[in-house]
C-alpha distance (Angstrom), angle and dihedral (degrees) to the residues before:
residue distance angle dihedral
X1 . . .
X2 3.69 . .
X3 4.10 120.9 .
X4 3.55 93.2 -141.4
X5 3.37 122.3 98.1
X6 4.15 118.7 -173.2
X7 3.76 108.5 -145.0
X8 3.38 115.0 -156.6
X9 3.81 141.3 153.6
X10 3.95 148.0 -107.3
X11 4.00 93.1 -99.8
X12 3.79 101.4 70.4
X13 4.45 88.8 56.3
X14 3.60 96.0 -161.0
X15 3.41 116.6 -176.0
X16 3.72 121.2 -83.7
X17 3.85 94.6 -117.0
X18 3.40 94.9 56.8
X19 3.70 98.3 55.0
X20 3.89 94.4 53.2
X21 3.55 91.8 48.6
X22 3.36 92.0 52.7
X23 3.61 107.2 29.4
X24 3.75 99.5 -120.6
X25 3.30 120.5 177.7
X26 3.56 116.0 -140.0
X27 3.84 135.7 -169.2
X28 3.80 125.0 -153.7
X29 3.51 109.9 -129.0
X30 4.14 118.1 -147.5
X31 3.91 129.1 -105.5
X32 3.58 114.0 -173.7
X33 4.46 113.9 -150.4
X34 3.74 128.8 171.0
X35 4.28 91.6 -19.6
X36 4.02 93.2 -48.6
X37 3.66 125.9 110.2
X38 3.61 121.8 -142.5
X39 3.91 134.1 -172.2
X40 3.59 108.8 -125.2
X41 4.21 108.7 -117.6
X42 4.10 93.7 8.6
X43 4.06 102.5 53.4
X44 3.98 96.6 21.6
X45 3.25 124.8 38.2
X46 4.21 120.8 -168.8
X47 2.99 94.8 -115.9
X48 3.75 100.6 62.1
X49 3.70 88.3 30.7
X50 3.86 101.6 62.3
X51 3.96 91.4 43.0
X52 4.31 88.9 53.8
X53 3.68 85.6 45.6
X54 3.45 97.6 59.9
X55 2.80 95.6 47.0
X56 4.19 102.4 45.9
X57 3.48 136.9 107.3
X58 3.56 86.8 -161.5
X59 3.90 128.8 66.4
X60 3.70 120.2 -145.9
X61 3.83 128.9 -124.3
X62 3.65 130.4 -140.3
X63 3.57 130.2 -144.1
X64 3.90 129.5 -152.8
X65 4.05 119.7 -111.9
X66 3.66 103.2 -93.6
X67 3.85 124.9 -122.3
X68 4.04 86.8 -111.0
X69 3.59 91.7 53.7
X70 3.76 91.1 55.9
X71 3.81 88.8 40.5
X72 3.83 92.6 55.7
X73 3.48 94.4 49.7
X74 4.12 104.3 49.6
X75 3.81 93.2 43.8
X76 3.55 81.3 58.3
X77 3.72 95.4 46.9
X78 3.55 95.7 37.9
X79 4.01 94.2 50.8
X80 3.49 88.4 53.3
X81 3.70 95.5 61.0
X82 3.89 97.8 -99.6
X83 3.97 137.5 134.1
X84 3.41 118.0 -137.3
X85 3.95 129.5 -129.7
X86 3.75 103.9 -168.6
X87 3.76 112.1 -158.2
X88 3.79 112.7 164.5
X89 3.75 132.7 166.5
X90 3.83 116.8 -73.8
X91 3.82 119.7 -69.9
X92 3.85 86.4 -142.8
X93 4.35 82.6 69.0
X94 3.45 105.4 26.2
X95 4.07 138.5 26.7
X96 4.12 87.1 -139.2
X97 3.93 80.6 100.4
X98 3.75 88.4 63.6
X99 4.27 89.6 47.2
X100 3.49 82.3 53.3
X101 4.04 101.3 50.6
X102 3.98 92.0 47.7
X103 4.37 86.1 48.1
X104 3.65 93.9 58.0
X105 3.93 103.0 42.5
X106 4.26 84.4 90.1
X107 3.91 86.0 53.2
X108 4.36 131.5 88.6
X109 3.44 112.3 -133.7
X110 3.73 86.0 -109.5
X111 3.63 93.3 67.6
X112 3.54 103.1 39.5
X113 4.35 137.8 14.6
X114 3.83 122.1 179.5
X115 3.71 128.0 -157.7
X116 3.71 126.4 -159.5
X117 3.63 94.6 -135.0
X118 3.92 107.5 -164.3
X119 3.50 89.3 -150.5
X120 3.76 143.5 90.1
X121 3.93 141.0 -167.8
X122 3.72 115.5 -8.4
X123 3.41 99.1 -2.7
X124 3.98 89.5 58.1
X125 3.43 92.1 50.1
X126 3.52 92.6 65.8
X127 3.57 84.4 56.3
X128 3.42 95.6 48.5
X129 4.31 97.3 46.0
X130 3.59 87.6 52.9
X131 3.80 102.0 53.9
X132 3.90 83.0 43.3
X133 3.81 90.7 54.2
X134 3.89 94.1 41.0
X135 4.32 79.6 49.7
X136 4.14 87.7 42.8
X137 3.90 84.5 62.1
X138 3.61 97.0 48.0
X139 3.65 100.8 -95.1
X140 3.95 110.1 159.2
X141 3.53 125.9 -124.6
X142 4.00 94.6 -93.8
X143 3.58 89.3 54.8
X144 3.77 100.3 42.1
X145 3.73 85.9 55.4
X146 3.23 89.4 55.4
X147 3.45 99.7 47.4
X148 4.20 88.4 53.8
X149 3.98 86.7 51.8
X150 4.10 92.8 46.4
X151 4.08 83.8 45.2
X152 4.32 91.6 56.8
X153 3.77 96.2 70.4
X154 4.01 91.2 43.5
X155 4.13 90.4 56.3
X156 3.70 127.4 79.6
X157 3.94 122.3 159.8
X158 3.56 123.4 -174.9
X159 3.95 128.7 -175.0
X160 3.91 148.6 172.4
X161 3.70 128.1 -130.3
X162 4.17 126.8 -150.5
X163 3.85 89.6 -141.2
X164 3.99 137.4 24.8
X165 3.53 87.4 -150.7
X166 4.10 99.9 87.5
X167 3.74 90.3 47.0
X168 3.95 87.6 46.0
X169 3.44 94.7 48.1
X170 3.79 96.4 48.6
X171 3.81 93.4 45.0
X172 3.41 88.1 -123.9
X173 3.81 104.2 126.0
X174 3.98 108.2 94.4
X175 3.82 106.3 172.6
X176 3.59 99.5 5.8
X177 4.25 88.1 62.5
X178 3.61 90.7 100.0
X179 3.92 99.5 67.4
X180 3.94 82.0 67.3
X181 4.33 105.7 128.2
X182 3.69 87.2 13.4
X183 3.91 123.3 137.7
X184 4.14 105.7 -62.7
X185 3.55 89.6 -127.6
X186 3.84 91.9 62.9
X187 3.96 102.5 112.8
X188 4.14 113.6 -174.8
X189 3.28 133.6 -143.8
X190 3.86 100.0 -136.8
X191 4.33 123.6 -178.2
X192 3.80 128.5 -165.1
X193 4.04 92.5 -113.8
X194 4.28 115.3 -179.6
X195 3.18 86.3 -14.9
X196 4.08 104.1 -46.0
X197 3.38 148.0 88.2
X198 3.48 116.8 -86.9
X199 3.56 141.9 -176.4
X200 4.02 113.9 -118.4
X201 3.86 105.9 174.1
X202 3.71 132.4 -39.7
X203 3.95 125.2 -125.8
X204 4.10 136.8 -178.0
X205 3.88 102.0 -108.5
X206 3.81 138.3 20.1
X207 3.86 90.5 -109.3
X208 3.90 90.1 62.3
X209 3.73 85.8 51.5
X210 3.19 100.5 55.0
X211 3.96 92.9 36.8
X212 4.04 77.2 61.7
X213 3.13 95.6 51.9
X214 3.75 100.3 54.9
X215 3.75 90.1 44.0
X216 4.61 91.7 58.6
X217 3.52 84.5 37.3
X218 4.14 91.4 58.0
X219 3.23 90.8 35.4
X220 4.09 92.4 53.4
X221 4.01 95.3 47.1
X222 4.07 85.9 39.1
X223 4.56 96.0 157.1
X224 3.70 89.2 -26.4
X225 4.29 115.4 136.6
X226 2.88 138.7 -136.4
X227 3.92 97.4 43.5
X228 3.60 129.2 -171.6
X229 3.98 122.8 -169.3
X230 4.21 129.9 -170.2
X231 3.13 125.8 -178.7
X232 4.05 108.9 -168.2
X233 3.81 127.9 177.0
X234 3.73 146.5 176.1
X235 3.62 106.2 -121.3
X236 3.72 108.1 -36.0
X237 3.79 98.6 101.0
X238 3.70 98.8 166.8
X239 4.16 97.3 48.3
X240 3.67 83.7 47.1
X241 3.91 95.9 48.8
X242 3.65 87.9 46.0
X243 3.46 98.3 54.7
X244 3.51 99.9 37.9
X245 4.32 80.7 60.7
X246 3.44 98.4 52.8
X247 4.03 89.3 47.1
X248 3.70 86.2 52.4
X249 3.98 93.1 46.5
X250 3.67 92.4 46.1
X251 3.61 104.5 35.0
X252 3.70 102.0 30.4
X253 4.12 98.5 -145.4
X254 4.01 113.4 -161.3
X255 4.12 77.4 -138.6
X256 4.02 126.0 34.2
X257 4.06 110.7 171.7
X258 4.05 116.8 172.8
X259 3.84 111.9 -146.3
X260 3.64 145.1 166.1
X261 3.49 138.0 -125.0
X262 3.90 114.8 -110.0
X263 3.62 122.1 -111.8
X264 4.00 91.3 -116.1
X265 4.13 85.0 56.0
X266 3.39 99.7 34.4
X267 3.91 83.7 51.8
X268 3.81 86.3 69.3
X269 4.01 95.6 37.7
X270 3.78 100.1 40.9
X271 4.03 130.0 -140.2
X272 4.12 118.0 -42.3
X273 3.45 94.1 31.0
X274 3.65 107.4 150.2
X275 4.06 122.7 -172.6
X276 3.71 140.5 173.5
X277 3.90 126.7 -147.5
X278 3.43 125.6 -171.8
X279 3.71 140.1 176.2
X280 4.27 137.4 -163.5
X281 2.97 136.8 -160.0
């Protein structure tokens, strides 16, 4: 069994089956709605999420993982003979990063590394399954790290949103803040650049978007192997599944994984929000 764990939050929603293969550690992150609390991925699920949200008068907030929680959870890892990869969301979209740097200032760095990954959802999960493979195979913790750092410049994600008005609302919108009051029909074609959102190109209708999308993604992965694909969504299962199928029959990815977006993200991106992540190499 390998000593290294990868640590890793609620925001990148991988797939269940990939974190018990791999032994991922994951850590809910907190939405806040209507005075409750819930953990994102054990109390709310997407599903249930997206179909309240559209249908709310209310928006939910999010709150950071707390230095506790990240406390908590490497003395336990630690005790139990473990070292610790610690790969949270971005610090350009969330302060968790900041939890994270005050948790580890008790730790060696041979018990416990942390990455600012840049990244979020999808796209960070591809981070996170290949440090977990590289760890699968033995890898120590130095060279998992490094692994997650070689990984960053291999990743890109891009992604559409139904509304501005989740983005707006969590101040979360960088370059893209100037199509603010323009026509409703405006749909952007945002990317998660240095570790932010930013605005791409704007089109008239979702299908353009997406059509977009496809066309930077091919151009991205243009002859380069191995190629992974994900398609990831909040709450449109069947546009999502049908796009992430004609990705795979086009683009023929050694790894295709369909995803959503967790209710703490898809807090800040709204309902029918539809992204693709990929990763070379």
């Amino acid at each position: 069994m390998t000593k290294v764990t990868i640590l890793t939050d609620s925001s990148a929603y991988l797939p269940q089956e990939y974190v018990d293969r791999y032994g991922i550690v994951v850590l809910p992150m907190t939405l806040n709605w209507d005075g409750k609390s819930y953990r994102d991925g054990v109390d709310i699920l997407p599903e249930a999420f997206y179909n309240r949200l559209d249908n709310s008068d209310t928006l939910p907030t999010t709150s950071q993982v707390t230095v506790g929680e990240y406390v908590t959870l490497l003395e336990d890892l630690v005790k139990s003979g473990r070292q610790v990869l610690m790969l949270p969301i971005s610090s350009g979209i969330s302060g968790s990063y900041d939890s994270a740097t005050q948790a580890v200032k008790d730790y060696s760095p041979d018990q416990v590394q942390l990455v600012d990954t840049k990244l979020v959802s999808m796209a960070l999960s591809f981070q996170v399954l290949a440090a977990a493979r590289h760890a699968a195979e033995g890898g120590s913790l130095a060279e998992c790290k490094q692994t997650a750092l070689d990984a960053y410049g291999k990743i890109g994600v891009y992604f559409t949103v139904n509304t501005l008005k989740y983005l707006a609302a969590g101040g979360r919108i960088n370059s893209a803040r100037r199509l603010l009051g323009t026509a409703l029909s405006i749909r952007p074609v945002l990317e998660i650049r240095d570790g932010k959102i930013e605005l791409v190109e704007s089109v008239v209708t979702t299908k353009k978007a997406i059509e977009r999308m496809v066309t930077l993604v091919k151009e991205k992965t243009a002859d380069k192997r191995p190629l992974r694909i994900s398609v990831f969504h909040a709450g449109i299962p069947e546009t999502a599944q049908a796009l992430q199928d004609r990705l795979v029959a086009e683009m023929q990815p050694e790894e295709a994984i369909l995803s959503q977006i967790s209710p703490v993200i898809g807090s800040h991106t709204g309902p029918k929000t539809i992204s693709i992540a990929y990763m070379v190499g």
